[in-house]
C-alpha positions in Angstrom: 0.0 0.0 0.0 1.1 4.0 -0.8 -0.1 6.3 1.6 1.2 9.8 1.1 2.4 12.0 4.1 1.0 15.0 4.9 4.2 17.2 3.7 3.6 15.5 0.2 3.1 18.2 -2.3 0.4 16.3 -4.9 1.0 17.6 -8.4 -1.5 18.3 -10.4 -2.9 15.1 -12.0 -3.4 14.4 -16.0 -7.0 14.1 -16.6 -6.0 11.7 -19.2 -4.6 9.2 -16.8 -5.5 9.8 -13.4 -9.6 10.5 -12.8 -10.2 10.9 -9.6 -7.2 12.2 -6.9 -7.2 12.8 -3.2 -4.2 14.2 -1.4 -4.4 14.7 2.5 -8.2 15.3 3.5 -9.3 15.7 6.6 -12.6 16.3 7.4 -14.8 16.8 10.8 -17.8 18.2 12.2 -17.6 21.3 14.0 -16.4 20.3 17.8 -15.3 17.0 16.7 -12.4 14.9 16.4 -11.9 14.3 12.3 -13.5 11.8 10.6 -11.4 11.5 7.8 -7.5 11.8 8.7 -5.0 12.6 5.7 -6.8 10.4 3.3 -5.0 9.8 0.2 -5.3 7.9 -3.1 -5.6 8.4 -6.7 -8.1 6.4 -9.0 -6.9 6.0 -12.4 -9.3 6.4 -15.9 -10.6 2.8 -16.6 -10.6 1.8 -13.2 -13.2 0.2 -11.4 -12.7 0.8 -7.3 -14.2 -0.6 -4.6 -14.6 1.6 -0.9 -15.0 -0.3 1.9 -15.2 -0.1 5.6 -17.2 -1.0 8.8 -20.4 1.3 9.5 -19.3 4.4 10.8 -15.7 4.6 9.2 -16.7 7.3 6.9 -17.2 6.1 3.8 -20.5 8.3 3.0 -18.8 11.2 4.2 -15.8 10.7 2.2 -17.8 10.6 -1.5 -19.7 13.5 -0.1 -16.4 15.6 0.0 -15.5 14.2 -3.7 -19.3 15.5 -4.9 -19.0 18.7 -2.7 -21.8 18.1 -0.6 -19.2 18.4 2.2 -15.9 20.6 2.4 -13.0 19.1 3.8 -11.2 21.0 6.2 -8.1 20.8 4.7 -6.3 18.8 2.0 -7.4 18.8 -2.1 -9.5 16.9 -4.3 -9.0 16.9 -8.3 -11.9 14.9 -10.7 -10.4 14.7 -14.1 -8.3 16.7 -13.9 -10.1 19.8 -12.0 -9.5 21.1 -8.6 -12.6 20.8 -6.1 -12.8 24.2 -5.1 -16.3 26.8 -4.8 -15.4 28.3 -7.8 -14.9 25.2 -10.1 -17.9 23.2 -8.5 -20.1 23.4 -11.2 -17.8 21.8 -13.8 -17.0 19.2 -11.4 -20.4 17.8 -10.5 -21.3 18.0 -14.6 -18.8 15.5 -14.5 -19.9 12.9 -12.2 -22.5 10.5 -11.4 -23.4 10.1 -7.9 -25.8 7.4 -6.6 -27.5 7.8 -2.9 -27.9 5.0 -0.8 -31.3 5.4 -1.1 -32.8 5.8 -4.9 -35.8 7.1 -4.1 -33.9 10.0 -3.0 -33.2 11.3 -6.7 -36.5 9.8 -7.7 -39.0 12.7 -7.9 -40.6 13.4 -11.1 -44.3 11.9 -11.9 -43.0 9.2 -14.1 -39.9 7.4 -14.7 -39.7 8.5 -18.1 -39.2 12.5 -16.5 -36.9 11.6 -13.8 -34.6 10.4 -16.4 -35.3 13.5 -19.1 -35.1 15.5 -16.2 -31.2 16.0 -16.3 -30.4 16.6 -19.9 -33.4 19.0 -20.1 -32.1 20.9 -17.4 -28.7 21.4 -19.3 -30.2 22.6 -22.4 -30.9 19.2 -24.1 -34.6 19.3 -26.3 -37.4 17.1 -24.9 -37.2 14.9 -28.1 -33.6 14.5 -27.6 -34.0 13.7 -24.1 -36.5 11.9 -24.2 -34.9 9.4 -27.3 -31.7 9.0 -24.8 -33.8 8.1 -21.6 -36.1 5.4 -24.0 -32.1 3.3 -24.8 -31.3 3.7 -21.1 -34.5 2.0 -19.8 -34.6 -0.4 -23.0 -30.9 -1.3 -21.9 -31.8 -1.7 -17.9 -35.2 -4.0 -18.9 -37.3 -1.5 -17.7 -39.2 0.2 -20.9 -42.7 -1.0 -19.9 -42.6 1.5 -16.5 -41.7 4.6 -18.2 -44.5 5.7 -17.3 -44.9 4.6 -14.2 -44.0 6.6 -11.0 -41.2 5.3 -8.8 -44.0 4.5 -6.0 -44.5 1.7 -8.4 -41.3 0.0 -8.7 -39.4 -2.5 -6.6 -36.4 -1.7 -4.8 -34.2 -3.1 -8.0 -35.8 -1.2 -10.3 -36.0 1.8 -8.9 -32.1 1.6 -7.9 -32.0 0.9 -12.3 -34.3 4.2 -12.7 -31.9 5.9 -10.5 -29.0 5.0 -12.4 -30.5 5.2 -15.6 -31.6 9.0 -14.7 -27.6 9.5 -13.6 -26.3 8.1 -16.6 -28.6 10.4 -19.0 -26.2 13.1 -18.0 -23.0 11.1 -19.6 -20.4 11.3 -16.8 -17.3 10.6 -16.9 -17.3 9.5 -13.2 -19.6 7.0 -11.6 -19.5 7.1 -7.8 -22.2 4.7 -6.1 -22.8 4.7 -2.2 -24.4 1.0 -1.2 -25.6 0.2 -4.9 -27.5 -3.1 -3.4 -29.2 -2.1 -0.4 -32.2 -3.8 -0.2 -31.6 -5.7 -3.8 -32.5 -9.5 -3.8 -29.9 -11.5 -5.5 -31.5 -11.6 -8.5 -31.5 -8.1 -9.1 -27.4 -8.3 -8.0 -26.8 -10.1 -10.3 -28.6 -7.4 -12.9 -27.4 -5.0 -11.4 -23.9 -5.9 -11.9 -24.4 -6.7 -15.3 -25.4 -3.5 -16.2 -22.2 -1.9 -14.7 -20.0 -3.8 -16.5 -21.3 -2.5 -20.1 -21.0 1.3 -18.7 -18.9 3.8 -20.8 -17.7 5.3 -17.7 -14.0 6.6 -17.5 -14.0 6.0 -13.8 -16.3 3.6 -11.3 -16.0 4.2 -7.7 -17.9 2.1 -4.9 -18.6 1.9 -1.3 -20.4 -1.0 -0.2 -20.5 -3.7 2.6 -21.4 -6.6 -0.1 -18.0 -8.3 -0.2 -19.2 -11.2 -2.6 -20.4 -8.7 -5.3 -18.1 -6.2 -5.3 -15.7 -8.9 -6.0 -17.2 -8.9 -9.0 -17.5 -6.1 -9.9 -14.5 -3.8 -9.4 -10.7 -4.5 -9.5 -9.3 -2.5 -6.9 -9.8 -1.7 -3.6 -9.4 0.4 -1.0 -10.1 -0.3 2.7 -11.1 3.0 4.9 -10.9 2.0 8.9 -9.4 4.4 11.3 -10.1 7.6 9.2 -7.3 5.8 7.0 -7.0 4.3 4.0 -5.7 1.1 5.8 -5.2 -1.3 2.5 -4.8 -0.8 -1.1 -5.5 -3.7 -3.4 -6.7 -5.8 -5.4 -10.3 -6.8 -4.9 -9.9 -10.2 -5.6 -6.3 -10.6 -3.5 -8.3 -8.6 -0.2 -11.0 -10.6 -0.2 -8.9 -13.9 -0.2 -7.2 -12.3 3.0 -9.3 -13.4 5.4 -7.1 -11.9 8.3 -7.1 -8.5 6.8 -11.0 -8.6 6.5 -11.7 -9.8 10.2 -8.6 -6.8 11.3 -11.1 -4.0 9.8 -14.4 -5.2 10.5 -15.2 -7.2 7.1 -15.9 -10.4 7.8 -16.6 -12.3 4.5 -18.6 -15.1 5.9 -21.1 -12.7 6.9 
């Protein structure tokens, strides 16, 4: 594992190599000891990363400060390329995808079909445009015949599709996913990761608890415990480290 020390002067990345870099963040609530101490890593275009950690070790928090929805208080965060700061946030989020834990959270228009037009319409995109893109995302997720149907309608699987389908409308170049299969039966796993492998995504990060799927689905990963990025990976090695798992709370058996 490479953990950088907090004297480590983090050049700027290339967007054409590196998507996603974090150099020293720490981050806590006001009267509190940090959450996040001098967390460090780069993710690199093309990969697929997995986050994990025991409830409570900040995972959550952390994509929050690479969306913006939380400042760090200190440290620097680049996505492709860009600095995370107040003045280039807008550029940044029209870069990436972000998935709550809960779908029905960025589920809010009458129908399916709007929740998922809702994006590119709002960035200038004409309905029949928008609406011709969100028709190939629910054809390609199996969900065509609830377009328009309201996301009261839907199971937990497919609305966690509609959600991603309605993320993806907006083309990101960054896909960062916070519990993907809360609440999913494994049949809808299984779908689920399907569908993520065919993304044209330049970078795929996610936090989750599922050990069994995310060794499916991502190559890398990164273990936060501590406030720390405690392990650096491969998915596939980790998760045949039994000892490592049990050390930080991730029992694979369970």
């Amino acid at each position: 594992m490479s953990v950088l020390t907090p004297n480590h002067q983090y050049p700027t990345p290339n967007p054409r190599t590196v998507g996603v870099a974090v150099d020293n963040l720490v981050f806590s609530y006001p009267q509190q000891q940090p959450i996040l101490r001098g967390i460090s890593f780069t993710v690199n275009q093309g990969e697929r990363v997995a986050l994990l950690g025991p409830t409570g070790s900040g995972k959550s928090t952390l994509l929050e400060n690479l969306i913006g929805l939380k400042s760090p208080n200190s440290g620097q965060i680049w996505i492709q390329g860009t600095r995370l700061e107040p003045a280039t946030l807008p550029q940044v989020r029209r870069q990436i995808g972000f998935s709550f834990q809960d779908a029905s959270d960025q589920l809010f228009m009458p129908t399916i079909l709007e929740d998922i037009t809702f994006g590119p319409r709002n960035y200038g995109a004409k309905p029949a445009a928008a609406a011709e893109k969100a028709h190939k995302l629910l054809a390609e997720f199996g969900l065509e015949t609830y377009a328009n149907r309201s996301a009261h309608e839907l199971s937990g699987g497919q609305k966690r599709l509609a959600a991603l389908a309605a993320i993806l409308a907006l083309e990101p170049s960054v896909l960062i996913l916070d519990e993907p299969t809360t609440g999913l039966d494994p049949g809808w796993r299984r779908h689920l990761a399907k569908v993520l492998s065919k993304l044209p995504v330049r970078v795929l990060l996610i936090a989750s608890h599922d050990l069994n799927w995310i060794g499916k689905t991502t190559d890398r990963a990164l273990v936060l415990a501590g406030g720390e990025i405690q392990a650096d990976a491969p998915t596939r090695e980790l998760l045949r480290d039994g000892s490592v798992l049990e050390q930080y709370g991730l029992p694979l058996d369970y």
